[in-house]
C-alpha positions, 0 to 999 in steps of 0.5 A: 564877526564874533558881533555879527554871530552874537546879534544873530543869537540875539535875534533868533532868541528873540522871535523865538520868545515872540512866537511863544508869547505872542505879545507883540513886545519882543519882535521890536527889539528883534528889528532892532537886533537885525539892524545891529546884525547888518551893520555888523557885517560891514563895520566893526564898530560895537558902539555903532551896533548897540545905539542902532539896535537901541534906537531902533528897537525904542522907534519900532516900538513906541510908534509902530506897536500901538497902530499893530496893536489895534489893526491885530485887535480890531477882529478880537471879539470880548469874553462874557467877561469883558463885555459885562465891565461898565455895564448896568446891573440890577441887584437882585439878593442884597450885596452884603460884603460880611455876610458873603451875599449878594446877587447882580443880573446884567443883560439876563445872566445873574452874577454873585455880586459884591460891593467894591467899596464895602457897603451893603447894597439892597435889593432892586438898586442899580449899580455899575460893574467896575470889575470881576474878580473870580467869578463875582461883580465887583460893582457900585452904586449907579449915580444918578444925573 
């Protein structure tokens, strides 16, 4: 019985953590503990309990998270942010690392640009954005071909 109330902590403390987060990690393992709660109503066996709840936590979450994940995802729409990342932009101020200057526009809106890899990129250049980080393009000269 002590295992059976300790599974049920368990398990209880475990949603909890995933109504908090909403990560769609912990919930697994609170599968996993649910079973190693019902099997611990019936057999007294921890070993049992603890494979069950291993196993079953590893199975749920490696092969259901992933088809959970995109059908929860697929409404998700992407920030201003996250939709400009691989974009095409066009240098509008010459990207100069040092000097702290350099401005992008990618699909109208113009950005505080810099340069990824630390060269100065002039004015009229298209780039890519590799990324933000703040409130600035981290970007790229755009290869041509």
């Amino acid at each position: 019985m002590v295992n059976s109330i300790a599974w049920l902590i368990l398990l209880i403390f475990l949603v909890f953590i995933e109504i908090i987060t909403l990560g769609l990690t912990t919930i697994w393992f609170a599968g996993g503990a649910l079973v190693a709660f019902i099997v611990s109503l019936f057999y007294d066996n921890l070993l049992l309990e603890v494979v069950l709840f291993v196993v079953i936590s590893l199975v749920l979450l490696f092969f259901t998270r992933p088809i959970v994940k995109k059908f929860f995802n697929s409404t998700r729409t992407k920030t201003n942010y996250e939709a400009v990342i691989g974009r095409e932009a066009l240098v509008t101020g010459t990207i100069d690392n040092i000097n702290n200057a350099g401005w992008a526009v990618v699909d109208g809106l113009e950005w505080s640009a810099r340069s990824v890899n630390g060269e100065i990129i002039e004015k009229g250049t298209k780039v890519i954005v590799e990324s933000i980080s703040g409130v600035k393009l981290m970007v790229s000269i755009k290869k041509e071909g």
